[in-house]
C-alpha positions in Angstrom: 10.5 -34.9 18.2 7.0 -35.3 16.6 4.6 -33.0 15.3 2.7 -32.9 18.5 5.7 -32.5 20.1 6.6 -29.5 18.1 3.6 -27.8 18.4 3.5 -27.6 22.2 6.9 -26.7 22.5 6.6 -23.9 20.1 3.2 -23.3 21.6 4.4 -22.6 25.1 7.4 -21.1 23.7 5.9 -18.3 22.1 3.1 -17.7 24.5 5.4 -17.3 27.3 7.8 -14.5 24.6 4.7 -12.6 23.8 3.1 -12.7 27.4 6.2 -11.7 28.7 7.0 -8.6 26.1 3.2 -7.4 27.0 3.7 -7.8 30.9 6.7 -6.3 30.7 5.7 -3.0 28.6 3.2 -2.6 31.5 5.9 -3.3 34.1 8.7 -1.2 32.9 5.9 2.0 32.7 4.1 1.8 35.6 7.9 1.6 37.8 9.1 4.2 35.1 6.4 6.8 36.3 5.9 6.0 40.1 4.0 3.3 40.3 3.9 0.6 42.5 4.1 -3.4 41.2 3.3 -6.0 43.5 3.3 -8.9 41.2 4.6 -9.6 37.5 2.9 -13.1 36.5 3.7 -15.1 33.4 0.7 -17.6 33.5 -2.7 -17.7 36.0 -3.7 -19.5 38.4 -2.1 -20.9 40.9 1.8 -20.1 41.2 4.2 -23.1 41.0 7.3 -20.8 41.0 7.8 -17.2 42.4 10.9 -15.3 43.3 11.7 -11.6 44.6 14.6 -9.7 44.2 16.3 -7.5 47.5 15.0 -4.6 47.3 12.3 -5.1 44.7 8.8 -5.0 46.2 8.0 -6.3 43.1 7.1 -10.5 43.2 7.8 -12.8 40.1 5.8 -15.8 39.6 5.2 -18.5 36.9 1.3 -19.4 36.6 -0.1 -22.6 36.2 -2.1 -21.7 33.3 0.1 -20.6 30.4 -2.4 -18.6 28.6 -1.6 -15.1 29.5 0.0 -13.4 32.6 -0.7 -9.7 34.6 0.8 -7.2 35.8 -0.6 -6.5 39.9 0.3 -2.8 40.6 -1.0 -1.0 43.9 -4.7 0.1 44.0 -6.9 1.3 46.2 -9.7 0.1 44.4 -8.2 -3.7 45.1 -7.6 -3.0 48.4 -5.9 -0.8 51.4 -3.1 1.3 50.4 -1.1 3.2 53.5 -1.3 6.4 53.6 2.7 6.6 52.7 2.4 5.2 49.6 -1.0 6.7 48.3 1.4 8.8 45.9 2.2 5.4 44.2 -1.0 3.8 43.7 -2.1 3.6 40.2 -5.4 4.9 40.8 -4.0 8.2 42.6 -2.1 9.1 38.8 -3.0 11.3 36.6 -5.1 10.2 33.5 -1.8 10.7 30.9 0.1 8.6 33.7 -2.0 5.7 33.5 -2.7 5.8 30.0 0.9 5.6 29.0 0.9 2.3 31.6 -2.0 0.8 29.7 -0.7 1.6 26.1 2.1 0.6 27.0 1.5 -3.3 27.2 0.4 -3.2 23.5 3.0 -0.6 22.4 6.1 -3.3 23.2 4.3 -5.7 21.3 4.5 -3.5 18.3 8.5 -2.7 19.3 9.3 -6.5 19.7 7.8 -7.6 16.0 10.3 -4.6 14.5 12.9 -6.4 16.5 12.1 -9.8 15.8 11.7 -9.0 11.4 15.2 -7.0 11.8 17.2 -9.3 13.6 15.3 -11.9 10.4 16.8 -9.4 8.1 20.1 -8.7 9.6 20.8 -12.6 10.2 18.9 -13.8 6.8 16.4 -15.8 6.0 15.9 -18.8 3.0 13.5 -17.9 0.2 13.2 -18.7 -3.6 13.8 -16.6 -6.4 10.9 -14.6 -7.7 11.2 -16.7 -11.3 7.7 -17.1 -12.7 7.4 -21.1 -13.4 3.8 -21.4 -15.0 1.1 -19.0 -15.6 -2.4 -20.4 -15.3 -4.8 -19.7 -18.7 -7.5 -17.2 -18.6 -6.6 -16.0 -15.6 -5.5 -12.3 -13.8 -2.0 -12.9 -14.5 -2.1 -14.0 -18.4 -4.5 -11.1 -19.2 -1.9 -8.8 -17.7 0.7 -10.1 -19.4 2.9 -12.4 -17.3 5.3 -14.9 -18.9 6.8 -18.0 -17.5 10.3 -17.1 -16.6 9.4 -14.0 -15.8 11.5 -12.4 -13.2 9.9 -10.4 -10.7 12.1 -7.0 -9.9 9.7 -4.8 -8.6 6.4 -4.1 -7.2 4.9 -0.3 -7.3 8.3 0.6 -7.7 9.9 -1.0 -4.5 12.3 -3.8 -5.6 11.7 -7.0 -4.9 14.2 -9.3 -4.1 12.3 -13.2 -3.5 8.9 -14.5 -3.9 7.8 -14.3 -0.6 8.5 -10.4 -0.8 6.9 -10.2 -3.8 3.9 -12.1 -2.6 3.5 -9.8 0.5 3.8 -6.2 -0.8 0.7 -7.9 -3.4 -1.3 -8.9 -0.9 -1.6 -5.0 1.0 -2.9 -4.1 -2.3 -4.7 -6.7 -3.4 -6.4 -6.4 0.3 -7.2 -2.6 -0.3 -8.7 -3.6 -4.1 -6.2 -1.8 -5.9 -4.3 -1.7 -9.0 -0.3 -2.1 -9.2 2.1 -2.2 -11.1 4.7 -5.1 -11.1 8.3 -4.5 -13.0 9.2 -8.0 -14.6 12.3 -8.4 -16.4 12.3 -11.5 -19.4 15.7 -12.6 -21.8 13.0 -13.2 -24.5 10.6 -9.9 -23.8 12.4 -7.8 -22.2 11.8 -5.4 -19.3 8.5 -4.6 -18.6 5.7 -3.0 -16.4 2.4 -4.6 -16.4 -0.7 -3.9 -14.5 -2.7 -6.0 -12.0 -5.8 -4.9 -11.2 -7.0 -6.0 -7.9 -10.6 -4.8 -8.3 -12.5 -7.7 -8.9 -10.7 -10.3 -6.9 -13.1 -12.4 -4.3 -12.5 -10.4 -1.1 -14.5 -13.0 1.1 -12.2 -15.8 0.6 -8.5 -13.7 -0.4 -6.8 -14.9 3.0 -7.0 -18.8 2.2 -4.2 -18.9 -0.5 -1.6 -17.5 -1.7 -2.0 -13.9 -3.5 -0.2 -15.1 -6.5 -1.6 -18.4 -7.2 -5.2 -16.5 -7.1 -3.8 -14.3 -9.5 -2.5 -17.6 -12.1 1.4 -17.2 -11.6 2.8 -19.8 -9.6 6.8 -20.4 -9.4 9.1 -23.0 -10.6 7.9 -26.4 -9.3 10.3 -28.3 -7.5 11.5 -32.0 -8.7 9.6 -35.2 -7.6 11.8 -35.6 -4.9 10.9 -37.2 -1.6 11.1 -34.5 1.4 9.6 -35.4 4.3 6.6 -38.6 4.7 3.5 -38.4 6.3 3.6 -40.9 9.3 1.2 -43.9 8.3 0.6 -43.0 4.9 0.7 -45.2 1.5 3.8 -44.1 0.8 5.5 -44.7 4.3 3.9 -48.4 4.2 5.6 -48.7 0.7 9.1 -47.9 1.9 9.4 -44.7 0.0 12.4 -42.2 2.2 13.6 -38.6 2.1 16.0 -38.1 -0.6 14.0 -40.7 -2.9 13.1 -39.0 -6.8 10.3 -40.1 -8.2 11.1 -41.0 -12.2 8.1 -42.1 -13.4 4.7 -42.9 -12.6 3.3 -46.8 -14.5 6.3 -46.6 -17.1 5.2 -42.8 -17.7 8.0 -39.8 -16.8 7.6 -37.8 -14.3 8.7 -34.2 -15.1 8.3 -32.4 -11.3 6.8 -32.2 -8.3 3.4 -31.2 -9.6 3.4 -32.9 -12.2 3.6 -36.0 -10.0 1.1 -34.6 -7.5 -1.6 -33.9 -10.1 -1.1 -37.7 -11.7 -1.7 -39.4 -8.2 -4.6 -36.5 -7.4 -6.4 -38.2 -10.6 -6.3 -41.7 -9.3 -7.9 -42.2 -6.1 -7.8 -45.7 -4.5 -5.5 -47.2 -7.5 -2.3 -49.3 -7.6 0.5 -47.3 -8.9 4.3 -48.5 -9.9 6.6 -46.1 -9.1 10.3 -46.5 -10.6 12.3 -44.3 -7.5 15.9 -43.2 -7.6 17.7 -44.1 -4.4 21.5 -43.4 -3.9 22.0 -43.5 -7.6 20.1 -47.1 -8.2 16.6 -47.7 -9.7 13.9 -49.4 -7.7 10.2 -50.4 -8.1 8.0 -49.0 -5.6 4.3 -50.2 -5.6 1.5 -48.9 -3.4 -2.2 -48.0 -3.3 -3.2 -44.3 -3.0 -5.5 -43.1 -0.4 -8.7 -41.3 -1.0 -9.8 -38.6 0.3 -12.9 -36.8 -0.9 -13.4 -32.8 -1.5 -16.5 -31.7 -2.1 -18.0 -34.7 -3.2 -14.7 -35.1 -5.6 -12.2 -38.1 -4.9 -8.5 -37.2 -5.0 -5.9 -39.8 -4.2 -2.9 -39.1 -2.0 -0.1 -40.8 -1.4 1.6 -39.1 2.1 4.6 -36.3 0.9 5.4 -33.4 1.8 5.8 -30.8 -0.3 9.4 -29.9 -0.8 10.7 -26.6 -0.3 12.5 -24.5 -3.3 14.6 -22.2 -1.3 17.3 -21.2 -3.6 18.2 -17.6 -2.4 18.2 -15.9 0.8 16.8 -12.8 1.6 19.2 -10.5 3.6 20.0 -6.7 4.2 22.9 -4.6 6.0 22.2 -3.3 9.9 20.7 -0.2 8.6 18.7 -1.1 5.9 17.4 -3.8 7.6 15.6 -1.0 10.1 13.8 0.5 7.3 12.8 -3.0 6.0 11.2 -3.8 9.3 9.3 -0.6 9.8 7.9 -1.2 6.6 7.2 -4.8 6.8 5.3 -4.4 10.1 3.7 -1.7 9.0 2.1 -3.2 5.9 1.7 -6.2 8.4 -0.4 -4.3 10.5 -2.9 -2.4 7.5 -3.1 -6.4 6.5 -4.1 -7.3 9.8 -6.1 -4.3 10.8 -7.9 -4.8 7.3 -9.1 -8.2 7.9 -10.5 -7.4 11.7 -12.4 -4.8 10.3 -14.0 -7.0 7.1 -14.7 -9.9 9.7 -16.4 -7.6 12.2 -18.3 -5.9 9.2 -18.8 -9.7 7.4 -16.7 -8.6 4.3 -14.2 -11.0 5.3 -14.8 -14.4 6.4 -14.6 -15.3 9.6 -13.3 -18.9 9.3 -9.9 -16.4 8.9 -10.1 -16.0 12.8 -7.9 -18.8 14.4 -7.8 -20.5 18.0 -4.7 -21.6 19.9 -5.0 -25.2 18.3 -4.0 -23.6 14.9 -1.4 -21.1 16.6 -0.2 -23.9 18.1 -0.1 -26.4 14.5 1.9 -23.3 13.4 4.4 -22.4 16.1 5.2 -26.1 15.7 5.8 -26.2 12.0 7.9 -22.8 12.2 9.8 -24.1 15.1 10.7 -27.2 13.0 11.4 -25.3 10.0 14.3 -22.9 11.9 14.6 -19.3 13.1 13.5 -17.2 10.4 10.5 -19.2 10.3 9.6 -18.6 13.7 10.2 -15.1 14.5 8.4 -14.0 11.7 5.5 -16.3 13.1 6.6 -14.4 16.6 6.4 -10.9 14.7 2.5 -11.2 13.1 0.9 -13.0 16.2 2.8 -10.0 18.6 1.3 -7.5 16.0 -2.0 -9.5 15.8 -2.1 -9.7 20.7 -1.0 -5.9 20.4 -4.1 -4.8 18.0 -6.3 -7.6 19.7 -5.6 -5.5 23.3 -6.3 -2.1 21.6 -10.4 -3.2 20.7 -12.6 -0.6 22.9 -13.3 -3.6 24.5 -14.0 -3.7 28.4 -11.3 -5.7 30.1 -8.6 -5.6 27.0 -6.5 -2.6 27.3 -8.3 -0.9 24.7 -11.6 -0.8 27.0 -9.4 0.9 29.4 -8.2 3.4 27.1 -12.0 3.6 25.8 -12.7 4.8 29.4 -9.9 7.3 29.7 -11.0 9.1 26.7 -14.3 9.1 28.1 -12.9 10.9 31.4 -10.9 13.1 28.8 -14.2 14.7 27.4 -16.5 14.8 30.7 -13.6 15.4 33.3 -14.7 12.5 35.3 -14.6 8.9 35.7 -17.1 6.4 34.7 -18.9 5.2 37.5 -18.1 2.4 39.0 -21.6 0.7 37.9 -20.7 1.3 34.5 -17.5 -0.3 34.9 -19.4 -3.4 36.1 -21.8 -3.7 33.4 -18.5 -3.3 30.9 -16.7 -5.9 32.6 -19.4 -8.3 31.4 -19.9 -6.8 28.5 -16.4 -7.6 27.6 -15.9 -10.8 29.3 -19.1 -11.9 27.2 -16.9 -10.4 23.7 -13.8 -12.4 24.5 -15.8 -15.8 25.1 -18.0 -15.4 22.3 -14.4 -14.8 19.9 -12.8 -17.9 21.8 -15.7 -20.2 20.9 -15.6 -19.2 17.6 -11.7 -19.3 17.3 -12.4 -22.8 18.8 -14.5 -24.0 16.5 -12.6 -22.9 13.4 -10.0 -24.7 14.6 -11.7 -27.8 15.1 -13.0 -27.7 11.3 -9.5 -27.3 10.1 -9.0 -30.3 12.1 -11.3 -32.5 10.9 
């Protein structure tokens, strides 16, 4: 399947998860507490496929957009209601009735990403060892001491297990400006605690890499060899395939993957001789980088993937694996609810805010990379729909709620004028944040 190929399926895939757990958190209320459903939709628009159950007054449909879905429960503000079944109108409830129904949609978003990270952590997922490979000069990490071959234990006194755990739990603090302290264990220095402080990193810009390479500390690199080849690239032209090592670079070693990567970054639009290990024989490879231009600055490129150094896996017992989740949602959550608030007050920028194009890039790549991969993908954009829903903003759940807490103070509803003007109001909110998502990912594009 190709990459477009991937990304739609895993595109369509997770929308239709996530629409579905949020529909159905709405659903399972409302009928919980006495509420009529006419209609549960995955999708809008017009239905291609519905269905109803004997017995169930409820109808089941597939939309023809698949961008969302609804739940249609009985209102007399949508229409007649007989007098028999006033009692089950969701308008006729009382306000902690339908504000359980409206939290709930977002509430089951919350309770499916602590599903999806424990079954990750129950079933196990591939990571790499948390071995320090290089520490940059002058930077965060070399002033507070880091060595290469370092290993990572622990971080503010939770253990850490693999990089990408020890990458994460840094990030919640780096994002709250703090200081920590990260237990590091060396054959040559011993065991040790040193001290990162968090104070002074670039807050604007901390989303578009990882934590620890902003800090200096980046892990092992991985050997020149080939993983995966960009379609239509130099080195797919020159014959190069995945399982090939590159040896050396014009008659020169080559001592890893970055190593390799920063030689051809330096030569933009040049011929290079590549001497290539293939099923234990030594070939020749020629072929002319490509150039591609950052900034004004020319880097050459030659069309490989990075390879992935997974060398551990990451896995926890039934139990334990509860605990993990709650806390790894939970610090997902201060991350995410972090960064909505320093975009909304420009602390943050808001290039960060992405569109369905790049959900869709990534649901593709996870999908293609396996299971672990793509519920945790599946976990963060659930967290990300069920905070989006809770904004006080009119037509998201969250306006909603902002209304009922407004009928909690006064004792009354807002009138229905007001309701109006907030529909617009909110309508004008979401199509403003689309535009913008849109654009953002239109730049990453190009």
């Amino acid at each position: 399947m190709s990459a477009f190929g991937y990304s739609l399926f895993g595109f369509l895939l997770a929308v239709a998860i996530l629409v579905a757990v949020h529909e159905f958190g709405h659903f399972w209320v409302a009928r919980k507490l006495g509420v009529k459903v006419l209609k549960f939709s995955i999708g809008f628009g017009r239905t291609i496929f519905s269905w109803r159950r004997r017995g169930d007054p409820t109808e089941y449909s597939i939309g023809l957009i698949p961008l969302g879905g609804y739940v249609k429960m009985l209102d007399e503000r949508e229409g007649e209601v007989a007098k028999e079944e006033r009692d089950q109108a969701f308008n006729t409830k009382p306000l902690s009735v339908r504000t359980a129904v409206v939290a709930a949609g977002p509430l089951f978003n919350f309770l499916f990403a602590m599903v999806a990270i424990w079954l990750v952590f129950v079933v196990g997922s591939d990571d790499i060892e948390p071995v320090i490979g290089e520490v940059v000069e002058a930077s965060m990490a070399e002033s507070a001491g880091f060595r290469p071959g370092d290993l990572l234990t622990g971080v503010d006194g939770k253990e850490v297990k693999t990089w990408g755990q020890h990458q994460f739990y840094m990030l919640h603090q780096a994002m709250k400006g703090n200081a920590i302290e990260v237990s590091v264990s060396n054959p040559q220095y011993g065991d040790r605690t040193l001290r990162v402080d968090f104070s002074g990193l670039d807050q604007w810009s901390i989303s578009r890499q990882p934590i620890t390479s902003q800090i200096g500390i980046w892990p092992p690199a991985p050997p020149a060899r080939v993983s995966q080849v960009v379609e239509d690239s130099p080195a797919e032209r020159a014959g190069l395939l995945p399982g090939d090592e590159i040896l050396a670079i014009d008659g020169e070693a080559v001592s890893s993957w970055v190593d390799m990567a920063n030689r051809v970054s330096r030569r933009p639009g040049e011929t290079l001789r590549l001497a290539v290990l293939r099923n234990g024989q030594e070939r020749d490879i020629t072929l002319v980088t490509h150039v591609i231009t950052v900034e004004g600055q020319d880097y050459g490129q030659i069309g490989l993937y990075r390879p992935a150094l997974q060398n551990t896996t990451l896995r926890f017992g039934p139990l334990e694996a509860v605990w993990q989740s709650i806390d790894y949602n939970w610090r997902m959550t201060a991350i995410s609810l972090r960064s909505l608030g320093r975009m909304v007050t420009a602390r943050m920028s808001a290039e960060n805010l992405s569109g369905p194009i790049t959900i869709a890039r990534l649901a593709g790549r996870t999908v293609e990379s396996g299971y672990a991969d793509f519920m945790k993908f599946l976990a963060i954009i659930s967290i990300s729909l069920g905070l989006l829903n809770l904004l006080p903003i009119p037509v998201l759940d969250g306006g909603h709620l902002m209304y009922y807490l407004v009928e909690a103070v006064t004792g009354k509803q807002p009138s229905e004028n007001v309701m109006v003007w907030g529909q617009q109001i909110g309508i004008a909110m979401i199509l403003m944040l689309m535009v913008l998502a849109f654009y953002n990912d239109i730049v990453r594009l190009l």
